[in-house]
C-alpha positions as CSV (number, residue, x, y, z in Angstrom):
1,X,24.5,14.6,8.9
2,X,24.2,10.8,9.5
3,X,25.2,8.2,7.1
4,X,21.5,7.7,6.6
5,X,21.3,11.0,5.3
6,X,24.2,10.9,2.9
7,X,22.1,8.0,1.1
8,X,19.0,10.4,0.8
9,X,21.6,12.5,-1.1
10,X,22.9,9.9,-3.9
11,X,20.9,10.4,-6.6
12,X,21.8,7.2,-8.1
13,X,19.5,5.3,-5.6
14,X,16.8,5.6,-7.4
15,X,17.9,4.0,-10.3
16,X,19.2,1.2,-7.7
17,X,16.0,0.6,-6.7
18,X,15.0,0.2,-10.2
19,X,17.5,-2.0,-11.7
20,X,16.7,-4.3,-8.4
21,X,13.2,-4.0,-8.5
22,X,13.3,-4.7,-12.2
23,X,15.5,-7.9,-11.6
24,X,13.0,-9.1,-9.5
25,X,10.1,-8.4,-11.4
26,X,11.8,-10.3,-14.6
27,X,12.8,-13.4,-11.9
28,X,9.7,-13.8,-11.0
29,X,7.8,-13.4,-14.5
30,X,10.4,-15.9,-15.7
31,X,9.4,-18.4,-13.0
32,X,6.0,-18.8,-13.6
33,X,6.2,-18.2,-17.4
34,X,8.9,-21.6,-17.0
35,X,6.0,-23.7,-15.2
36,X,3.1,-22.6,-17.1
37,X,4.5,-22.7,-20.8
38,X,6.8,-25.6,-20.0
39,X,3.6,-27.9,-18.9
40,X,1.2,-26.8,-21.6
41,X,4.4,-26.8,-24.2
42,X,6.8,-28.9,-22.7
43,X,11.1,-28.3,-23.8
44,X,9.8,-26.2,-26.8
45,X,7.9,-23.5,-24.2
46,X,10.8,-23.6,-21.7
47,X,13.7,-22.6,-24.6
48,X,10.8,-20.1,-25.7
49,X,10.5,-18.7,-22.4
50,X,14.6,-18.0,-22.0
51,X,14.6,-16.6,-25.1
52,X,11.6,-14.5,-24.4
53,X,12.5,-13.1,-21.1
54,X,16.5,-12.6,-22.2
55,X,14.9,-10.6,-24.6
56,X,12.3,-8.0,-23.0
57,X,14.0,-8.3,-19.8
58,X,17.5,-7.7,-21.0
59,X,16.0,-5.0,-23.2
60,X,14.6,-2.9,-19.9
61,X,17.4,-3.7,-18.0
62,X,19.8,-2.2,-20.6
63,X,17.9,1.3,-20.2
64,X,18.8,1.6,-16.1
65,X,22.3,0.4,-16.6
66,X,23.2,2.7,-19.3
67,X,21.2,5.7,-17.3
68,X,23.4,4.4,-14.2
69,X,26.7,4.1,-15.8
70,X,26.0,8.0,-17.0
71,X,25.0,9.2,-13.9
72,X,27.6,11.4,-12.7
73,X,28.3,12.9,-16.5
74,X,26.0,16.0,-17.5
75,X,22.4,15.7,-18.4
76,X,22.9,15.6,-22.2
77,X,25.5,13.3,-22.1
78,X,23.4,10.8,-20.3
79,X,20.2,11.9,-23.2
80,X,22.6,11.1,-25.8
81,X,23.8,7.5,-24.7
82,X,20.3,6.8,-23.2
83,X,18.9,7.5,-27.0
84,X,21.6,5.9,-29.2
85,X,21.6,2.5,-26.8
86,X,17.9,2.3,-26.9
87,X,18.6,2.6,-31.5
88,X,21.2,-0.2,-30.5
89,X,19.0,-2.3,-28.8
90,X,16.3,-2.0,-31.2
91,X,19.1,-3.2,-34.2
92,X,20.2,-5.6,-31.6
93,X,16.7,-7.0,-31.2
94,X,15.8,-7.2,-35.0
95,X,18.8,-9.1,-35.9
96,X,18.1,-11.8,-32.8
97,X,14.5,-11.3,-33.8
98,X,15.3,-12.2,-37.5
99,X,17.9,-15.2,-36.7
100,X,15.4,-16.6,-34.2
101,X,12.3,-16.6,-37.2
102,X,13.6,-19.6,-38.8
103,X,14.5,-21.6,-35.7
104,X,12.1,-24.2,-34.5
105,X,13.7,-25.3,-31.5
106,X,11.6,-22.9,-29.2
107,X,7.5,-22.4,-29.1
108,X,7.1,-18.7,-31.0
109,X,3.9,-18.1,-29.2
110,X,5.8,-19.2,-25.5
111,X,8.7,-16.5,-26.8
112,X,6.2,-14.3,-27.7
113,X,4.2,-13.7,-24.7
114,X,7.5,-13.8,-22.2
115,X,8.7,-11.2,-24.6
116,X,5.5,-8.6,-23.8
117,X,5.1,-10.2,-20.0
118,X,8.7,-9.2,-19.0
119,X,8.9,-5.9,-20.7
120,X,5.7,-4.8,-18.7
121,X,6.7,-6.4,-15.6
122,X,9.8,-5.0,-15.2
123,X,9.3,-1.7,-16.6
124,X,6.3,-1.5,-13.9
125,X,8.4,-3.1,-11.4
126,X,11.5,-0.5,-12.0
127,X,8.5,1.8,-12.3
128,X,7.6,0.8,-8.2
129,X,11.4,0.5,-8.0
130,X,11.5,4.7,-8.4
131,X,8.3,5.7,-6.4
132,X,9.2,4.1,-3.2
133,X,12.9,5.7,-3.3
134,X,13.1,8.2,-0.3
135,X,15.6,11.0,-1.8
136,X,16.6,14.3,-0.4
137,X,14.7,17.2,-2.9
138,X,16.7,20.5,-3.0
């Protein structure tokens, strides 16, 4: 067994791939979210924009790093933390959601769309992230 084959084993690469991929995929969403709202809506768009992809991306990115930090604990274990993080994240993202609605320093709409742009992205791009993993099946 070569050390190529030991990383076929770990089943944590994967979920690597994801979290990487996913990083990626909210980078570049970010990037061109940044140039288009921040010429059509200027310093508003671009604070909108942050906010947005902090948002949706951190709320994607949450999901593989909880999943990877319970990787090597038993199957229910990880269900249980996966589920009650994801009912933390959804408080979480009310209350920001909720302190956010009477602030006018960002564009909503600019927020808004980053917010739906980086969740798909990188939930497709994590998505790719998994496919493309070569692991050993037993």
């Amino acid at each position: 067994m070569n050390e190529s084959d030991g990383d076929l084993a770990d089943h944590r690469r994967p979920l690597l791939n994801a979290a990487r991929s996913g990083a990626v995929g909210l980078l570049v969403i970010t990037v061109i979210s940044l140039a288009l709202w921040g010429n059509f809506r200027g310093l508003e768009g671009l604070w909108g924009v942050l906010i947005g992809a902090a948002v949706g991306g951190g709320f994607v990115l949450a999901t593989v790093a909880v999943v990877l930090l319970t990787s090597n604990t038993s199957p229910q274990t990880t269900m249980i933390v996966t589920l009650g993080s994801w009912l933390i994240k959804i408080v979480v993202v009310l209350g920001i959601l909720l302190v956010l609605r009477e602030m006018d320093f960002f564009d909503h709409t600019a927020m808004g769309v980053t917010v739906i742009a980086a969740l798909v992205v990188a939930l497709g791009a994590e998505t790719i992230g998994i496919i493309r993993t070569n692991v050993t099946n037993v």
